[in-house]
N, C-alpha and C positions, 0 to 999 in steps of 0.2 A: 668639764672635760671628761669624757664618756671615754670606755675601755676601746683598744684598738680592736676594727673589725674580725672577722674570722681571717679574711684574706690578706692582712699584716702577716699573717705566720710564713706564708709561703711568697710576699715579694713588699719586705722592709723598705726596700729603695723606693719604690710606687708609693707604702704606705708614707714615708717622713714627707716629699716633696709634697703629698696631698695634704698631708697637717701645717706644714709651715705656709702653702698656700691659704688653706684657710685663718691661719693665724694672721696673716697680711690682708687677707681682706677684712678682716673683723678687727683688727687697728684701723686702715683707713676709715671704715665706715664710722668707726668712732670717733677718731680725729675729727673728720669731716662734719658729723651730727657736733658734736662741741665746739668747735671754730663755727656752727653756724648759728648755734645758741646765743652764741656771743656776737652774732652779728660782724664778725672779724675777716676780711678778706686774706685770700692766703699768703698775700705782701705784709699785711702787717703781722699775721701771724709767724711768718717768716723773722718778721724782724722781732718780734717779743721774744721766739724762743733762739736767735741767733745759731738760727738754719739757713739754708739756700729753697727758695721758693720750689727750686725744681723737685728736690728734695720730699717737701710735703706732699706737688702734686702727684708724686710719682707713692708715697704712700695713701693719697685719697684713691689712688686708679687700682689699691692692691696691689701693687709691682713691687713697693719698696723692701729693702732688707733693712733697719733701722736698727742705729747700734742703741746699749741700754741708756749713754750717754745722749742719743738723742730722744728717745721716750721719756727718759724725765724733764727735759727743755719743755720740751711741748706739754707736758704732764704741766708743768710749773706756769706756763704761757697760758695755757689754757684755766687753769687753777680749779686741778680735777686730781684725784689721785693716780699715780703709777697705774694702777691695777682699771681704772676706768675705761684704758685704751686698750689693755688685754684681754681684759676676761671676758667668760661668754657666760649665758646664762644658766643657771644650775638643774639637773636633775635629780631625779628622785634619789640615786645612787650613782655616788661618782666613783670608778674607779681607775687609778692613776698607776701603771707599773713601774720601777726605779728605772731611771734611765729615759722613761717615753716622753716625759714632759717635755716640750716643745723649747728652751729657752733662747732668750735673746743674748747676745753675744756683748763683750764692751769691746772697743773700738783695739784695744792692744791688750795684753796680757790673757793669758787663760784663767778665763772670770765669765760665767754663763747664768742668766738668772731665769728660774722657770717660777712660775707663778701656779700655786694651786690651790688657791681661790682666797678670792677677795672676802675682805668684811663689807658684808652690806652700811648700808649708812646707818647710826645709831646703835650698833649691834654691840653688845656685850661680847668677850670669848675670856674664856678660862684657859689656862694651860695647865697641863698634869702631864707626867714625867709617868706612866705604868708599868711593874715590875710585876711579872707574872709565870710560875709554872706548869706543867700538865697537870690534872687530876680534878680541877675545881673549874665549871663551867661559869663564868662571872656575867649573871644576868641581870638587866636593870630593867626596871621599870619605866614607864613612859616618863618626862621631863617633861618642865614647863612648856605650855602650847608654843611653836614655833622653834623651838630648837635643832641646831644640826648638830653633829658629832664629827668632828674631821682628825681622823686618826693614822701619823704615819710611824710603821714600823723601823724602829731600831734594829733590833738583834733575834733571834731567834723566830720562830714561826706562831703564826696565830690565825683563826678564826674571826673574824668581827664583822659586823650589823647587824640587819633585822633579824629579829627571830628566825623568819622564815626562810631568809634568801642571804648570810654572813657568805662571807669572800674570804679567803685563806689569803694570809699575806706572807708574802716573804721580804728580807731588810729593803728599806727604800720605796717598797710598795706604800701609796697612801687611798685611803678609802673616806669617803664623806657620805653621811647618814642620816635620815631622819628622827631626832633623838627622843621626838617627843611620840615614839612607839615605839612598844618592848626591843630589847636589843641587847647583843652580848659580844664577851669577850673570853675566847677562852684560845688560854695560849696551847701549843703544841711542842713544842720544845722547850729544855729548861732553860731558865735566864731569857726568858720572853722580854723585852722591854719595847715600850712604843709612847713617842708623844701622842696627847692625845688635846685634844681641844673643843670647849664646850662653850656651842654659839648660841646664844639668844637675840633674837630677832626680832 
């Protein structure tokens, strides 16, 4: 999930309807590509994940709104991870603002889950908890070939990714990085803190 355009700034309402739409066609088309893997029509897929036919076809056409109780059904029906119906394909630099992630809603209660990014298959991640203040730039060195860094901010402010191109975050901002070239961490305000997570691929 790439950063929102320029024109988000100036009409949020244009921008959300055009992210949820794409979020809806990029579940259908995954739905659809999995239920056909599996050779499954969408009667029966209907009945494995105990949905309503109309239901799916109206998420293969993109139109659906799908609560998260329904995304794990078919998740499960399908026997593909949660994240295989959402997510899209990664670039170079992903960055995520607090708040902009896209989430899926459950069916009652105020419960929203937004996904920002899937483990590829096989992939290793570490998790680290970083405490950081100004004055000391934290640069690393390249990591093992194929590694990402997916770093979201807690408290305070900070700098982070490549050498050349870091993104300043603020709390709830998350950033995903190529880890296996130079790249830093250098906080801005004191009591910096951010998970951080180290993917190998």
């Amino acid at each position: 999930m790439n950063a929102a355009p320029a024109f988000c700034q100036t009409d949020q309402a244009f921008c959300m309807v055009n992210v949820v739409d794409d979020m809806a066609v990029r579940i259908g088309a995954a739905v659809r590509r999995e239920r056909s893997g599996l050779g499954l029509t969408i009667s029966e897929l209907a009945r494995q994940a105990g949905v309503s036919k109309a239901t799916i076809s109206q998420l293969e056409a993109g139109v659906g709104n799908p609560s998260v109780e329904t995304m794990w059904a078919l998740a499960g029906a399908l026997g593909v991870p949660f994240a295989y119906l959402v997510d899209e394909p990664p670039s170079p630099l992903t960055v995520i603002r607090a708040g902009d992630a896209p989430g899926i809603a459950a069916s009652a209660g105020s419960y929203t889950a937004a996904l920002l990014a899937a483990s590829p298959p096989h992939a290793r991640r570490d998790l680290y908890v970083v405490h950081a203040d100004p004055g000391v730039v934290k640069t690393s060195d390249p990591h093992t070939r194929g590694t990402v860094e997916h770093v979201v901010l807690i408290a305070g402010s900070a700098r982070v990714g490549p050498v050349a191109t870091p993104v300043e975050l603020a709390p709830g901002d998350y950033v995903a990085y190529a880890g296996d070239a130079s790249h830093v961490f250098e906080a801005l305000q004191p009591q910096t803190s951010a998970v951080l997570i180290s993917e190998i691929r």
